[in-house]
Backbone as CSV, one residue per row, in Angstrom:
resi,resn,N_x,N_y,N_z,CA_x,CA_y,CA_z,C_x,C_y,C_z
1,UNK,35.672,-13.660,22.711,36.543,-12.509,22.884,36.184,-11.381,21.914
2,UNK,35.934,-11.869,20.327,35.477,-10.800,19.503,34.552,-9.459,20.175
3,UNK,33.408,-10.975,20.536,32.253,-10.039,20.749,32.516,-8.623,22.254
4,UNK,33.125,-9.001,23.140,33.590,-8.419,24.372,34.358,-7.373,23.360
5,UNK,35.178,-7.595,22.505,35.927,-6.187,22.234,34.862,-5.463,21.601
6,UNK,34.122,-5.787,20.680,33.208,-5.651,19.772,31.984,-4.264,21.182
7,UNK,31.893,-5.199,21.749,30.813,-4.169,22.903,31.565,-3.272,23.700
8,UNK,32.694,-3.382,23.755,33.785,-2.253,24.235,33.387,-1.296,23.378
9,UNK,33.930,-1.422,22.247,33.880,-0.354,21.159,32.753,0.238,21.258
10,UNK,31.774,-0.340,20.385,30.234,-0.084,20.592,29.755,0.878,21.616
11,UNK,29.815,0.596,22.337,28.573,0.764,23.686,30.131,2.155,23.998
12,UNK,31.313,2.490,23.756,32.030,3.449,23.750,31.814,4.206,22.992
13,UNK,31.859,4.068,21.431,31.545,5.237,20.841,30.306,5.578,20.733
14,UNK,29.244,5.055,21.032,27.548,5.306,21.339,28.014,6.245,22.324
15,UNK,28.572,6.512,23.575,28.359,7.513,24.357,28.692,8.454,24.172
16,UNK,30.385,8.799,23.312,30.938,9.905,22.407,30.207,10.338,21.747
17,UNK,28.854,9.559,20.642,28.312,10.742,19.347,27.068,10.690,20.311
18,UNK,26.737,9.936,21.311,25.416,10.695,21.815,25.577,11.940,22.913
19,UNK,26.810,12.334,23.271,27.439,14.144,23.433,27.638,14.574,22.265
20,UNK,28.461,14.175,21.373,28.532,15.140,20.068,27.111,15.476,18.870
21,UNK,26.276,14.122,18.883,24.814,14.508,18.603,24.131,15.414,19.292
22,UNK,24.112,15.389,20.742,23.340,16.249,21.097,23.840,17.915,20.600
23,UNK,25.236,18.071,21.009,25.571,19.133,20.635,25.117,19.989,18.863
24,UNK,25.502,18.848,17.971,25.311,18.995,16.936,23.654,19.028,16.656
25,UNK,22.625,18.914,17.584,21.018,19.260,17.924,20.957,20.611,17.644
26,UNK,21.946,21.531,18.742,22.018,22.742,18.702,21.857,23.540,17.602
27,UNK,22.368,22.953,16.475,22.357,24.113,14.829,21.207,23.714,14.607
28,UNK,20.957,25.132,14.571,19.281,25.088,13.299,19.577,24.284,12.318
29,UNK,20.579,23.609,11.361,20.116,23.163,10.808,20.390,21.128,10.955
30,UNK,19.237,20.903,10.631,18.589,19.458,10.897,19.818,18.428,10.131
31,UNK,19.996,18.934,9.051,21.110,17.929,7.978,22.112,17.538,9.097
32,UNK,22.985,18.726,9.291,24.294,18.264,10.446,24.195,17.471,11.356
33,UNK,22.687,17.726,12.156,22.692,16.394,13.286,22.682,14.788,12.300
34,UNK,22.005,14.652,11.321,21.446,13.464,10.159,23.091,12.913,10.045
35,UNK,24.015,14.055,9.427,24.939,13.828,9.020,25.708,13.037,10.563
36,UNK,25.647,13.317,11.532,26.541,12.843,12.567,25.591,11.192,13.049
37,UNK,24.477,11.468,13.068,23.787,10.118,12.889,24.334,9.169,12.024
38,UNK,24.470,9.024,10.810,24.610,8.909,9.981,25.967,7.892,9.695
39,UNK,26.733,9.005,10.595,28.245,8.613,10.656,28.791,7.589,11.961
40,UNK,27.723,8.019,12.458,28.219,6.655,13.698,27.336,5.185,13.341
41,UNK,26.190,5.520,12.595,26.003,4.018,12.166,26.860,3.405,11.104
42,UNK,27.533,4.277,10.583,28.617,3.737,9.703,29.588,2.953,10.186
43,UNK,29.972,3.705,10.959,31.115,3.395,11.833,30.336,2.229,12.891
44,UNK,29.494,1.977,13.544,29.106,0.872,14.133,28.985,-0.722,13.145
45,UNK,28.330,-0.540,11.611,29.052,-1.444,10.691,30.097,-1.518,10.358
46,UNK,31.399,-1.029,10.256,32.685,-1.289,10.030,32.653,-1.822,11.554
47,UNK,32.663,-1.816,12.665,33.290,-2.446,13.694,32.503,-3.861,13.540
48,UNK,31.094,-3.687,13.189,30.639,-5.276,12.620,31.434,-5.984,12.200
49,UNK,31.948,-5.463,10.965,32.940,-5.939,10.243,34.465,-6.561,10.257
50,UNK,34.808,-5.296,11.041,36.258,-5.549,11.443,36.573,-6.464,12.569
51,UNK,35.423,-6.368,13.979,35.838,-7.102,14.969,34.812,-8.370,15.084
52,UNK,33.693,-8.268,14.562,33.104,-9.520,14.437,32.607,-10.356,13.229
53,UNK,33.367,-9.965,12.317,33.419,-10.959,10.642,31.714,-10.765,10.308
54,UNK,31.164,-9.396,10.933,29.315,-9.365,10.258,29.934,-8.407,9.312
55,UNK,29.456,-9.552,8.056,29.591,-8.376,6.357,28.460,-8.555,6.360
56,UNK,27.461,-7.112,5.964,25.675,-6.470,5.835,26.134,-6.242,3.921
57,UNK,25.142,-7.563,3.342,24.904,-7.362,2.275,23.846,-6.924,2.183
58,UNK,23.482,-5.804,1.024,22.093,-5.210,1.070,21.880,-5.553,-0.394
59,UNK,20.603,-6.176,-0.810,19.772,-6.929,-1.980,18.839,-5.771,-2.018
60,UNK,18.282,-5.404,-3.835,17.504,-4.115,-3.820,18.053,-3.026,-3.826
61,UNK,17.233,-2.087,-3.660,17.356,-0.569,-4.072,17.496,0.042,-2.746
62,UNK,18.195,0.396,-1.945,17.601,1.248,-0.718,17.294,2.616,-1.496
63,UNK,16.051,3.015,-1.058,15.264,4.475,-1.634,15.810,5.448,-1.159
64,UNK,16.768,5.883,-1.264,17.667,7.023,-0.828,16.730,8.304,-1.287
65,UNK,16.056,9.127,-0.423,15.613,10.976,-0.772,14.532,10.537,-1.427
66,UNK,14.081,9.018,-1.314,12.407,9.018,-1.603,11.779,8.816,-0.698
67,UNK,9.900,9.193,-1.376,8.959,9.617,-0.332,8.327,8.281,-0.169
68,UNK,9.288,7.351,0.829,8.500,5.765,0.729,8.677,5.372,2.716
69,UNK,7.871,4.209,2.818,7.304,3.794,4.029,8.269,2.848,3.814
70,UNK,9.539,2.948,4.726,10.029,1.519,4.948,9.788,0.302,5.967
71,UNK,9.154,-0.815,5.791,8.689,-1.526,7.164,9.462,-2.486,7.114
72,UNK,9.805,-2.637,7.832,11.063,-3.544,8.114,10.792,-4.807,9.206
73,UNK,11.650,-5.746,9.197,11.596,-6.917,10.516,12.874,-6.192,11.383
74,UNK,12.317,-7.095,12.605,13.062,-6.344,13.730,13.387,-7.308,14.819
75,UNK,15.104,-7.924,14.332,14.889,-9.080,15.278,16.346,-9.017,15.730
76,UNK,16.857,-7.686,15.447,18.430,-7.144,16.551,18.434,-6.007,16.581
77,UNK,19.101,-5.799,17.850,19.367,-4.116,17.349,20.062,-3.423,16.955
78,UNK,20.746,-3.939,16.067,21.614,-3.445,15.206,20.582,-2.791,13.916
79,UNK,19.407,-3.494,14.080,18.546,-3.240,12.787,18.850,-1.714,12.049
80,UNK,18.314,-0.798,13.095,18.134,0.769,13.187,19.371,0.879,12.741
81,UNK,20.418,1.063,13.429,22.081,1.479,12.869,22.008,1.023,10.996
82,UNK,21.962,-0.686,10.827,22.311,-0.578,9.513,21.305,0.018,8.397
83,UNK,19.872,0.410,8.618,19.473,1.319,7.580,19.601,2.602,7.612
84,UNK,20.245,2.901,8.945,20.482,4.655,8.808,21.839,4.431,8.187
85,UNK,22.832,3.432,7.944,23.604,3.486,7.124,23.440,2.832,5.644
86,UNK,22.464,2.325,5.303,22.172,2.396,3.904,21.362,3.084,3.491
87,UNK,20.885,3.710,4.174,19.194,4.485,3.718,19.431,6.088,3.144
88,UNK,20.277,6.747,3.996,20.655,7.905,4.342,19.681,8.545,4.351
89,UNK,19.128,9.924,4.175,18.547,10.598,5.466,16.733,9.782,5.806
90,UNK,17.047,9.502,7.090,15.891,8.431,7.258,15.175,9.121,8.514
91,UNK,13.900,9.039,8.501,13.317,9.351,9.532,12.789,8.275,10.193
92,UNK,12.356,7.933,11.576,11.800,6.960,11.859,11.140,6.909,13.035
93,UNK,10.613,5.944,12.982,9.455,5.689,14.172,10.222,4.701,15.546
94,UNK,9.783,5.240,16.788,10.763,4.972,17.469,9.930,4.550,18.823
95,UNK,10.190,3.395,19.742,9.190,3.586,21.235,9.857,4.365,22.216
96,UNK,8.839,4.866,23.085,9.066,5.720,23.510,10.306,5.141,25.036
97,UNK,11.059,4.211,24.987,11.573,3.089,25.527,13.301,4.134,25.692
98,UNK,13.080,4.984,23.996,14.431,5.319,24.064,14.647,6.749,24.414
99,UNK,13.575,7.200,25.086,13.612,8.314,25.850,14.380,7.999,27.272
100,UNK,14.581,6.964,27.738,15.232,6.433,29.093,17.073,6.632,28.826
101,UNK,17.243,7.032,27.475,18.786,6.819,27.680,19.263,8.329,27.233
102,UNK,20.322,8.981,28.142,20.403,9.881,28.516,21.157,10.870,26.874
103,UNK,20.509,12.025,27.121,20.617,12.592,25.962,19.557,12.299,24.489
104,UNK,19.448,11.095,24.540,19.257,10.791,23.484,17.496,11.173,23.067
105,UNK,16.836,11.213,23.988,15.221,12.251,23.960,16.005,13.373,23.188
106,UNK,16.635,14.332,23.397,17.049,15.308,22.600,16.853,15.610,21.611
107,UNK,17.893,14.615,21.331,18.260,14.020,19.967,17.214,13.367,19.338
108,UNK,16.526,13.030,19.300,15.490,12.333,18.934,14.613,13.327,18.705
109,UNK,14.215,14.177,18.927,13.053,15.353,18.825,13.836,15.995,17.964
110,UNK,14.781,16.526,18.322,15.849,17.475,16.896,15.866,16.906,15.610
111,UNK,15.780,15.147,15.615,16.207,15.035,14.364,14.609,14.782,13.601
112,UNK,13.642,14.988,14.326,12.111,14.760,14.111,11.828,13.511,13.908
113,UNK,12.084,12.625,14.809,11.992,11.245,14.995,10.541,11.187,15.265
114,UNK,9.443,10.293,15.240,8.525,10.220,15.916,7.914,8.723,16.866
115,UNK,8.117,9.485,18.049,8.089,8.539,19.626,7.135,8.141,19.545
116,UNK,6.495,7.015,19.950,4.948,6.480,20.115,5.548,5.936,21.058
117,UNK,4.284,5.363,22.199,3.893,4.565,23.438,4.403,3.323,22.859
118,UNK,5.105,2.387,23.390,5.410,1.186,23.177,3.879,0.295,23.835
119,UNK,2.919,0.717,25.132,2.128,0.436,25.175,0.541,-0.098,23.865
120,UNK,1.273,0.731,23.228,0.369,0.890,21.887,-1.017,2.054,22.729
121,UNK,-1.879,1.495,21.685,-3.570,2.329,22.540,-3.625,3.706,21.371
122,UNK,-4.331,4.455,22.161,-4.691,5.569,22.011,-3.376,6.740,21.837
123,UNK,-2.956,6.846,23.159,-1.188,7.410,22.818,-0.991,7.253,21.690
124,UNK,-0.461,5.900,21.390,0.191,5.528,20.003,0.259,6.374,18.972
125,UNK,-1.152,5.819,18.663,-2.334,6.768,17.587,-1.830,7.950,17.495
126,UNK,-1.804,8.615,18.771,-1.864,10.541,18.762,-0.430,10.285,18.012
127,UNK,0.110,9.696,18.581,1.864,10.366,17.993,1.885,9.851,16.742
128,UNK,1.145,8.699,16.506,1.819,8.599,14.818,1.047,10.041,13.820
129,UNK,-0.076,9.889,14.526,-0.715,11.128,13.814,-0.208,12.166,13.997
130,UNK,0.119,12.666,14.820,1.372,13.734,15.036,2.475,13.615,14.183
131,UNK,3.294,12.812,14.199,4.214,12.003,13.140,3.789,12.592,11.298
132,UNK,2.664,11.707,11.503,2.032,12.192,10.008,1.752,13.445,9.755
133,UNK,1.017,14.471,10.363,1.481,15.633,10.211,3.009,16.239,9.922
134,UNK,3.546,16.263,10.905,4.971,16.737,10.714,5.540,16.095,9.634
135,UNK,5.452,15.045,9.212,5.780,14.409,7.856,5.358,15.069,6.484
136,UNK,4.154,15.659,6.413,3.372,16.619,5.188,3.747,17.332,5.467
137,UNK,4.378,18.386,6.118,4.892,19.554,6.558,6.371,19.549,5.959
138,UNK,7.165,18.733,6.164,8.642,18.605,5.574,8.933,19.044,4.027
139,UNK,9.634,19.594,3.912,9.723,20.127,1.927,10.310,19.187,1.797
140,UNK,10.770,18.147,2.195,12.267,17.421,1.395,11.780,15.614,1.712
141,UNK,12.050,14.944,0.821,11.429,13.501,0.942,12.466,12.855,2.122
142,UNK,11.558,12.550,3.048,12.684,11.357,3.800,12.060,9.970,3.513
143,UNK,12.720,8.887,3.530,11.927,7.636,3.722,11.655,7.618,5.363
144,UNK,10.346,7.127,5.381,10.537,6.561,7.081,10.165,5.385,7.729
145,UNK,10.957,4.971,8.392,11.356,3.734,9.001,10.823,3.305,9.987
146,UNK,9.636,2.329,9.570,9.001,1.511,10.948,8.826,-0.183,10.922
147,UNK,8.909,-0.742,12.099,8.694,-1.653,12.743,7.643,-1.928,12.663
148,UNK,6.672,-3.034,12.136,5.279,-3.185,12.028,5.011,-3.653,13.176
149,UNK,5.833,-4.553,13.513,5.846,-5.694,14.716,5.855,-4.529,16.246
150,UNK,6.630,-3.999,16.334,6.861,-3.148,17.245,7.412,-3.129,18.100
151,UNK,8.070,-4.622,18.083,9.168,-4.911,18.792,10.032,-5.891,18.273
152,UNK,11.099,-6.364,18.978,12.173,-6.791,18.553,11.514,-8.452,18.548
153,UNK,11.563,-9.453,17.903,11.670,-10.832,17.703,12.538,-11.776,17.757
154,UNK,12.761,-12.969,18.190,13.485,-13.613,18.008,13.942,-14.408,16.436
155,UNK,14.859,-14.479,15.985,15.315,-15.157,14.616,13.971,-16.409,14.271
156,UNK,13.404,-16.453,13.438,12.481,-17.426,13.036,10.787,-17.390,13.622
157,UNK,10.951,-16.456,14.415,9.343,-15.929,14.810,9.075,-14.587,14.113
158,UNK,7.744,-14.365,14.746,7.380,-12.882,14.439,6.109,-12.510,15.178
159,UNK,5.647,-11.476,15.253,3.856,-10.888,15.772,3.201,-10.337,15.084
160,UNK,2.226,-9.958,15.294,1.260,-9.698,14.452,1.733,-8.433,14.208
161,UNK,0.883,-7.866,12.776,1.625,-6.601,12.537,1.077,-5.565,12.510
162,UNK,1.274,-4.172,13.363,0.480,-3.249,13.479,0.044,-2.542,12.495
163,UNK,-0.876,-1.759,12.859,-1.937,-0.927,11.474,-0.746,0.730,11.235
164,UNK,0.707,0.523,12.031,0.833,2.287,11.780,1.759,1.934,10.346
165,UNK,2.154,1.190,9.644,2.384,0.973,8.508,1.638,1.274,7.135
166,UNK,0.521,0.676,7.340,-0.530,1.026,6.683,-1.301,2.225,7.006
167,UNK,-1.026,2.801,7.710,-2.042,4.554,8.280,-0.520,5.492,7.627
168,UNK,0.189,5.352,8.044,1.490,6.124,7.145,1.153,6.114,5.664
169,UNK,1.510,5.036,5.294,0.993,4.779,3.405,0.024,5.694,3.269
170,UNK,-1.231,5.238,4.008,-2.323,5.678,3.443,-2.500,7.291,3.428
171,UNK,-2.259,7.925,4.575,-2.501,9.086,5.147,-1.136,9.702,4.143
172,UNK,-0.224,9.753,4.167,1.143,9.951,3.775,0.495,9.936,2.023
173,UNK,0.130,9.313,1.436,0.166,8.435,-0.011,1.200,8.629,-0.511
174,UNK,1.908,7.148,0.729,3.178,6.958,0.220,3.474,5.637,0.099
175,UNK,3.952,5.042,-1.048,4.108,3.137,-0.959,5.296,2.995,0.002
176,UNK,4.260,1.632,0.548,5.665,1.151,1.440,6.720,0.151,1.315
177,UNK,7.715,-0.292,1.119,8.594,-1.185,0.524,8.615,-1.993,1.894
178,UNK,8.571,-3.332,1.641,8.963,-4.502,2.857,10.198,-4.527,2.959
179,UNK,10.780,-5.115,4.054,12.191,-4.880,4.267,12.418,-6.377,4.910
180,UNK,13.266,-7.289,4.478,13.524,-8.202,5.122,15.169,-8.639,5.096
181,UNK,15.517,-9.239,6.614,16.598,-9.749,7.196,17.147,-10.606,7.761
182,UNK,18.500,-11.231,8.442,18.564,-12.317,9.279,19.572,-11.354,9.869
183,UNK,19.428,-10.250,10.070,20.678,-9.998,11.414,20.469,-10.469,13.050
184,UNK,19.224,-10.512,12.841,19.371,-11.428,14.232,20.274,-12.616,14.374
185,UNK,20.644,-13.284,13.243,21.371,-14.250,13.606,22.930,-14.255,13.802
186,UNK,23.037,-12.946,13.333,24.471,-12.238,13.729,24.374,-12.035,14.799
187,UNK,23.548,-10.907,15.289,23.372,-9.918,16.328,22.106,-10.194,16.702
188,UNK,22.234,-11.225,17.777,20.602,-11.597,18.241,19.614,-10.994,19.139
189,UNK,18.906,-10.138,18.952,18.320,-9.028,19.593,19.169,-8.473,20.442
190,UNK,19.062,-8.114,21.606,19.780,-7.113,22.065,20.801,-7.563,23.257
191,UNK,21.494,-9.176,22.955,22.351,-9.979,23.341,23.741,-9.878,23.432
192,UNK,24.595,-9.958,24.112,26.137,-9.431,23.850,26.524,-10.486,22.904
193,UNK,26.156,-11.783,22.949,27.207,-12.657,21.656,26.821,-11.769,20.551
194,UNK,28.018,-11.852,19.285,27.643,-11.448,18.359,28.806,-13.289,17.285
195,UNK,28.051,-13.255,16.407,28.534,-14.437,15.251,28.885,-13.724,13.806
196,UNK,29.643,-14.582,13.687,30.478,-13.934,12.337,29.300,-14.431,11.028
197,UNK,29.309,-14.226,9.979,28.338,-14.235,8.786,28.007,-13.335,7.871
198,UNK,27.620,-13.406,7.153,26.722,-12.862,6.293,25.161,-11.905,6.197
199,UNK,25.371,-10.558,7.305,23.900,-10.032,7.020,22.817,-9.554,6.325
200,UNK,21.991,-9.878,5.892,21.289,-9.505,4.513,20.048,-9.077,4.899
201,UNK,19.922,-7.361,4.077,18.923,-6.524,4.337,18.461,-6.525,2.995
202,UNK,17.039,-7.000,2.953,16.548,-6.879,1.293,15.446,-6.302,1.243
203,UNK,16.010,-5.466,0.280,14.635,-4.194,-0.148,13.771,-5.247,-1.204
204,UNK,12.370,-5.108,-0.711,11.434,-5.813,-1.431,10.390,-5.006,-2.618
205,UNK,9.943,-5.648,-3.431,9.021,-4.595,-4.331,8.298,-4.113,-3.503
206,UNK,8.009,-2.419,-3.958,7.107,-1.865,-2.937,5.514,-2.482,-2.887
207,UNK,4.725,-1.726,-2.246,3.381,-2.018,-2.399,2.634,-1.162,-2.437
208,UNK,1.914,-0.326,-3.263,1.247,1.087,-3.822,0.002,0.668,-2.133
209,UNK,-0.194,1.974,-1.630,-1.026,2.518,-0.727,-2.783,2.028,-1.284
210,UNK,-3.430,1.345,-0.062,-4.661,0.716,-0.518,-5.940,0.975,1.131
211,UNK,-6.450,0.818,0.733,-7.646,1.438,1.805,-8.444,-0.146,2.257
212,UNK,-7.542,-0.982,1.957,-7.965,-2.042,2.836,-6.912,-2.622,3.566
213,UNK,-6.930,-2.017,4.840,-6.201,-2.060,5.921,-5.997,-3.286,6.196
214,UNK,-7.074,-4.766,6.181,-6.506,-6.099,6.617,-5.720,-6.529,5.496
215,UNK,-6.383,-6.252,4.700,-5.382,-6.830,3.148,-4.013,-6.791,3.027
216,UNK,-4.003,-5.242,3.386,-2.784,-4.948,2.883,-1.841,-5.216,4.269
217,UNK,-2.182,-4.888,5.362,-0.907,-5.188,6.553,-0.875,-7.160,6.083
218,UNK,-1.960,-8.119,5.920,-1.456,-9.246,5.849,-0.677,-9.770,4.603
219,UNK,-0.763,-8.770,3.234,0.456,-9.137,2.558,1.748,-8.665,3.054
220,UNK,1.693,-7.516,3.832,2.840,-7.166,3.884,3.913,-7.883,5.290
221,UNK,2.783,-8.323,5.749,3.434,-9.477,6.762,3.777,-10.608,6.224
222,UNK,3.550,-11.216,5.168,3.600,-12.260,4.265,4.564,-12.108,3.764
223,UNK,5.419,-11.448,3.115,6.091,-11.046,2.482,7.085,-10.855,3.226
224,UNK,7.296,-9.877,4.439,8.519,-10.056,5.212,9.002,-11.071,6.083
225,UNK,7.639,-11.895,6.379,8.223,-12.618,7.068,8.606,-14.154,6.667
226,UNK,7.629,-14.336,4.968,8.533,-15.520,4.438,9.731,-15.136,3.659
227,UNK,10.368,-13.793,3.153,11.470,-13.739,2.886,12.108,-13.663,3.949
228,UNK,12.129,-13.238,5.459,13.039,-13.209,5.686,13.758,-15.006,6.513
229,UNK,12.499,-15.628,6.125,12.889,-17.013,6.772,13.835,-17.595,5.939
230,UNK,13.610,-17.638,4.375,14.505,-17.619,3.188,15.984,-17.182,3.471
231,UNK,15.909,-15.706,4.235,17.026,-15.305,4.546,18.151,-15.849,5.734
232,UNK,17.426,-16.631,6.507,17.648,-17.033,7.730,17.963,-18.590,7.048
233,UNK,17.512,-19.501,6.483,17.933,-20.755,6.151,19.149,-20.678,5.338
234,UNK,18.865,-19.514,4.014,20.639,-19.074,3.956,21.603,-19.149,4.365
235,UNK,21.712,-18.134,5.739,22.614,-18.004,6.545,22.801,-19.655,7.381
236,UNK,21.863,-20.146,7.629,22.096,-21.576,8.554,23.005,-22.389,7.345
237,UNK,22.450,-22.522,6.209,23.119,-23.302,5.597,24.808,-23.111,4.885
238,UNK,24.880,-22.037,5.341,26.631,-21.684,4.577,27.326,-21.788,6.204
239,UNK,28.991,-22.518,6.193,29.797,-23.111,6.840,29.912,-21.584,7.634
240,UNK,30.329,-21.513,8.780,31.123,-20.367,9.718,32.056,-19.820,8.994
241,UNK,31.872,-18.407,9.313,32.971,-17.943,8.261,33.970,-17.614,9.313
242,UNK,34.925,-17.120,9.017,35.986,-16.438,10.289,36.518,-15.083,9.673
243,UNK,36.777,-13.820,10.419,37.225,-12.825,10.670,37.930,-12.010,9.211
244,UNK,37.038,-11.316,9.089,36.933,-10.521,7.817,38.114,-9.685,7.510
245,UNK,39.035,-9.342,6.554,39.547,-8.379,6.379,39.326,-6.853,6.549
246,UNK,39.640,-5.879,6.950,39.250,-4.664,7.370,39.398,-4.038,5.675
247,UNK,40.209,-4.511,4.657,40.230,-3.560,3.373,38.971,-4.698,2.755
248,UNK,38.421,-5.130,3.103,36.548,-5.939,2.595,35.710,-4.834,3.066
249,UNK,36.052,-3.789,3.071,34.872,-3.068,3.728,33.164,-3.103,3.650
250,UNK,32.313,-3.107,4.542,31.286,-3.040,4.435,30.542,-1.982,3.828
């Protein structure tokens, strides 16, 4: 029952700020749309919270207004929502998958998101490089937020990890911090159950920018993906919790 009210809500106020985002596209200036982003992933963790007992503990530093590569695991989709609510102003890398939902291409170009081919290839390439440009161009540090994997995983797997992690760093010379999680086991990819628990997003030591491309994507796959198994036996091993107080805020 949680989860059914839980996707009521959800999948309701997603359609409210994706009219009031778009609108808020309209002002020249970029902050206000960030700021309304911003505010509905907030508000999508408090309903975590309130209607399905998911408290998002975050371990580490999130790099708030620094110039860092966040790569993250990606195994719900809730992922995106909770670092645009710990991260604050975040830019990120996105497939081009979420051009299909209405308005939200808009929005996505306004807030200088950068789309790549979910196909991968050549496409890809152009847009991250596109991406990277428009990224040296910006006066103001955003962190930005990618998926090595490039797609969503199931809890306890993973894929191999793409090179636009390491071409950001490098091209960018910007370190990238690993990012590891178990919200999939809350929020299991893009599934209506949702389970009550403990979500944990952990900012990892960064890793200074290096020009050996196998090296460095296979530590950095190493690293996210045995912490986040760490993170995931955690969560298996502590009892079911039940239904969080709303003054516990997330």
């Amino acid at each position: 029952m949680r989860s059914l009210i839980f996707n009521i809500a959800y999948y309701s106020i997603s359609a409210i700020y994706a009219v009031v985002c778009a609108i808020l596209a309209l002002l020249p200036d970029r902050r206000i749309l960030m700021h309304g982003i911003r505010s509905y992933a907030r508000l999508t963790v408090l309903l975590m919270r309130w209607i399905c007992g998911i408290r998002v503990e975050v371990r580490g530093t999130p790099p708030k207004n620094q110039p860092v590569i966040l790569a993250a695991k990606h195994q719900s989709w809730g992922d995106g929502l909770v670092m645009m609510a710990k991260c604050g102003d975040v830019n990120f890398i996105c497939g081009d998958h979420m051009l299909n939902y209405p308005l939200i291409g808009w929005v996505l170009k306004r807030c200088g998101a950068i789309v790549v081919s979910n196909q991968g290839g050549a496409e890809a390439k152009a847009s991250l490089h596109d991406g990277v440009a428009r990224s040296q161009g910006e006066g103001r540090a955003r962190p930005i937020l990618i998926y090595p994997e490039g797609h969503l995983t199931p809890v306890g797997t993973g894929m191999r990890y793409r090179s636009g992690a390491w071409l950001l760093s490098s091209q960018l010379d910007r370190p990238v911090v690993p990012v590891a999680t178990n919200l999939g086991q809350c929020w299991p990819q893009q599934k209506w159950t949702k389970f009550s628990g403990i979500a944990v997003i952990e900012f990892l030591e960064p890793m200074a920018p290096s020009p050996d491309r196998d090296g460095f994507l296979a530590e950095l796959e190493t690293r996210v993906e045995a912490r986040s198994r760490a993170l995931e036996a955690e969560y298996s091993a502590r009892p079911a919790e039940s239904v969080f107080h709303p003054d516990q805020a997330a």
